[in-house]
C-alpha positions, 0 to 999 in steps of 0.5 A: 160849460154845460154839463149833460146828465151823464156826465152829473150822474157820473160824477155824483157816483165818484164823489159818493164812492170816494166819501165811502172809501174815505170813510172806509178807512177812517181810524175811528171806525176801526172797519179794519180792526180785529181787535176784540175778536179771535180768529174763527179758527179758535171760536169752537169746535173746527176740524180742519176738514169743516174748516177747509171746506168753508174756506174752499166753498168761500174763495170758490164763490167769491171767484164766481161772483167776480167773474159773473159780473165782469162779464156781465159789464163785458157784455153791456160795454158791447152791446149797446142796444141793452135794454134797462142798462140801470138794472145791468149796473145793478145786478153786477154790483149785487152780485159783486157784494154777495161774492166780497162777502164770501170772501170775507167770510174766508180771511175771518179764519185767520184776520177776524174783521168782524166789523168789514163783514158787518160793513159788506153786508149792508152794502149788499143789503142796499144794492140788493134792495135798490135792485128790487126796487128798480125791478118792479117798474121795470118788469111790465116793460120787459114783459111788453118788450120781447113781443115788440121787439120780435114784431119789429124785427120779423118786420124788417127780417123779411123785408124786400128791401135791405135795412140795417139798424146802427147806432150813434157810432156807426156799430150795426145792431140788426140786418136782414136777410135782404141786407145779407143777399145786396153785400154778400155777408152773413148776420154774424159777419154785420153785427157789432161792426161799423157800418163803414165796412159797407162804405167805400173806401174813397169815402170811408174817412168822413163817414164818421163826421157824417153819421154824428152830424145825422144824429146831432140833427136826426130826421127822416132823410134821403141820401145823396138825391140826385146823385148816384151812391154805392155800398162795398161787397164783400166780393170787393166791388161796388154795389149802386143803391137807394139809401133813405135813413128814419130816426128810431128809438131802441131800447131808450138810445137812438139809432137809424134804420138805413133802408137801402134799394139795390139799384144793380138791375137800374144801373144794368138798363141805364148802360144797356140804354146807353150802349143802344143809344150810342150804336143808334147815334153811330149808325145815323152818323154812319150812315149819314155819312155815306149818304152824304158821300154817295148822293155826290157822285149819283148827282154827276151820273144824273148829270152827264146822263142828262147831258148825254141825252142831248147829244146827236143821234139820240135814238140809239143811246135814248132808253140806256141813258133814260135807264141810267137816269132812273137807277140813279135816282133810285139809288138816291131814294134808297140811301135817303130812305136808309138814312130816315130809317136809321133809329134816332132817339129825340132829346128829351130836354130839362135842367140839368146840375152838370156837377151832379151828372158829373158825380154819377158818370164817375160812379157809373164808370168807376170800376172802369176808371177808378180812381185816376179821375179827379174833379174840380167842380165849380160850386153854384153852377149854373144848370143847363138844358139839355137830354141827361142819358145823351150828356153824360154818354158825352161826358163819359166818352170825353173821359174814357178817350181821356184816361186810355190817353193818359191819366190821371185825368182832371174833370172841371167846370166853370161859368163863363159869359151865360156859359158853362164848360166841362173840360177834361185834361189828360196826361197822354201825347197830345192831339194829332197834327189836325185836331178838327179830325178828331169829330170825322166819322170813323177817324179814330187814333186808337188802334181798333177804335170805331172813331165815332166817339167824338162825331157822336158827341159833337152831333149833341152837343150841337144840338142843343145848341153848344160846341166841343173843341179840343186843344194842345196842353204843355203835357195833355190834350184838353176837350172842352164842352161849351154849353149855354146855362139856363138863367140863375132862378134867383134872377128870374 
């Protein structure tokens, strides 16, 4: 087994600590002895008031040269962005010295170890050094460091974008105003926690896993491309964001400096583009529709207008008949004009991953739906062609009939004969006695429900060349997307 640094220079300080207490308490250096040497009390001339005075300044001093380098360590321990940490070590050690002399200093009074003080003064006198030592290299880099270290912080304080600094635990070391405005907290409120306080909750318990395997390997990264992620509010909600990761040094450690874009304004368009896309689609089926229905009965009215005009005697019935003709036929334009009208987004085809357009419709829907959807996504799936804004308003309405049915609901996919399938299963009662009238315009099996959904997203699917079916579970429906997938590119 591989010993790191650390670990060596840890030991070599506990092998030279215990040869020093050994020797410490060696009987042959009599470090401990008094013998030969009175107690001060009795070497002059002391009053007790002198004496005391000593004694009290002694103990007062000691007291203070323990407690300033314990929290000096207090303060390395938690803030491990230090700079210089061997000379943190140094100065508590130092101080620690001078305070055991002091303390010495007062037991001679009464215990006359002359040869301990002898002892501690020269541990003083080496740690004293060694700090003096270490001071000198370290001085022009402390001088370089403030302004540096303003600089980079001025940058990423007025930053557009929120950033944060973390280190290899995950604690925060810096944020920015803009940090403070996309999660709600305040600076004081960050730093010195865990980042994992910004990660949601459903994620939180593997967090730590990912932030060691981002430092074992650390490089310039792109988190979660393709897919949506988000950050927790201190409100409680989600918040949709960008989040890219660059590896920095600081103070001789590494850390990362996490550049997070709010994508709230994004997530605002993309469901206003999906709630116009599918009153767009619901006005063409509509309309569609009844255009289909009345262009029925106008074609008999021409009929019999036609039929009327060939009937004895003609001349009185001739104009009326012949006006009847034309208000149909106009009336037949006006719907089909209507119809051409109506807005229709063409498609707009690429490859598309299911599983990932899958991963960002739950969290697009999440504060709808929480997390009463699970999935069971089949790994190497297959990509296909399709319009990804019209898929997932397919996806999500497959999943939101499916959760007011009856949750938990289950979304899965699987490869299948050139195909692939989304299948999403409910909890609720089950399909109606006729499950094809689940895609007729306006049929619908929620009170107050516009029963568009389902023509809608069968109209797409069907586009691009796919079918929808749904079916009767022991406990559940099930509605399936069946959709060709594009050839596997290592086959072509």
């Amino acid at each position: 087994m591989r010993l790191s640094s650390k670990t060596i220079r840890m030991l070599l300080v506990a092998a030279l600590i215990s040869v020093f207490i050994a020797l410490l308490f060696h009987p042959a250096l009599g470090v401990f002895d008094p013998t030969g040497f009175p107690p001060r009390w009795y070497c002059g001339n002391w009053s007790s008031t002198l004496g005391w005075t000593h004694i009290v300044a002694d103990l007062a001093i000691w007291l203070a040269y323990t407690a300033i380098p314990l929290i000096i360590l207090a303060f390395a321990r938690k803030r491990s962005d230090r700079a210089f940490p061997a000379v943190w070590w140094l100065f508590a050690a130092f101080i620690l010295a001078c305070g055991t002399i002091h303390l010495v200093e007062a037991t001679i009074f009464w215990w006359p170890v002359y040869r301990l003080s002898a002892v501690t003064k020269v541990i003083t006198a080496i740690v004293s050094w060694a700090t003096v030592l270490a001071l000198f290299p370290t001085l022009p880099k402390a001088l370089a460091l403030p302004s540096r270290l303003n600089d980079i912080q001025s940058i990423i304080q007025h930053a557009p974008t929120a950033m944060l600094v973390a280190d290899h635990t995950g604690k925060i070391l810096m944020v920015n105003l803009a940090t403070e405005r996309v999660f709600g907290y305040t600076a004081d409120e960050l730093i010195g926690q865990c980042v994992d306080m910004l990660v949601p909750a459903r994620y939180r318990e593997h967090h730590p896993a990912l932030v060691g395997s981002y430092f074992d390997k650390p490089t310039v990264t792109q988190l979660g491309e393709g897919r949506e992620l988000t950050g927790m509010h201190k409100a409680g909600h989600e918040v949709p964001v960008e989040i890219g990761l660059t590896p920095l040094e600081h103070h001789g450690k590494p850390v990362v400096l996490a550049c997070m874009v709010d994508q709230t304004l994004h997530k605002q368009r993309r469901e206003k583009e999906l709630a116009e896309l599918s009153h767009a689609l619901s006005l063409r089926e509509v309309v569609g529709g009844f255009a289909h229905e009345l262009n029925t009965p106008i074609q008999r009215i021409v009929m019999w207008a036609g039929v009327l005009q060939f009937r004895d005697p003609p001349d009185t019935i001739q104009e009326p008949v012949e006006g009847m003709i034309s208000a149909s036929r106009e009336l037949s334009n006006i719907v089909r004009r209507l119809r051409d009208a109506v807005i229709r987004r063409d498609m707009v085809n690429q490859p598309i991953d299911l599983n990932t357009l899958i991963g960002d419709t739950l969290t697009f829907m999440y504060r709808e739906v929480g997390s009463s959807v699970r999935t069971e996504l089949k790994n190497d799936l297959p990509q296909v062609l399709g319009d990804p804004i019209q898929l997932q308003l397919v996806i999500s309405n497959l999943i939101r009939n499916a959760n007011q049915a009856g949750p938990p609901v289950t979304v899965s996919t699987q490869q299948s004969n050139g195909e692939v399938v989304i299948r999403v299963d409910d909890c609720g009662p089950g399909l109606p006695d006729d499950p094809k009238r689940l895609f007729e315009p306006l049929y619908s099996t929620k009170q107050g429900g516009l029963g568009m959904g389902l023509t809608i997203s069968q109209s797409i699917v069907r586009r691009l060349g796919g079918r929808i079916d749904a079916s009767q579970r022991s406990q559940g429906a099930r509605v399936e997307v069946i959709l060709p997938s594009l050839p596997d590119r290592k086959d072509s």
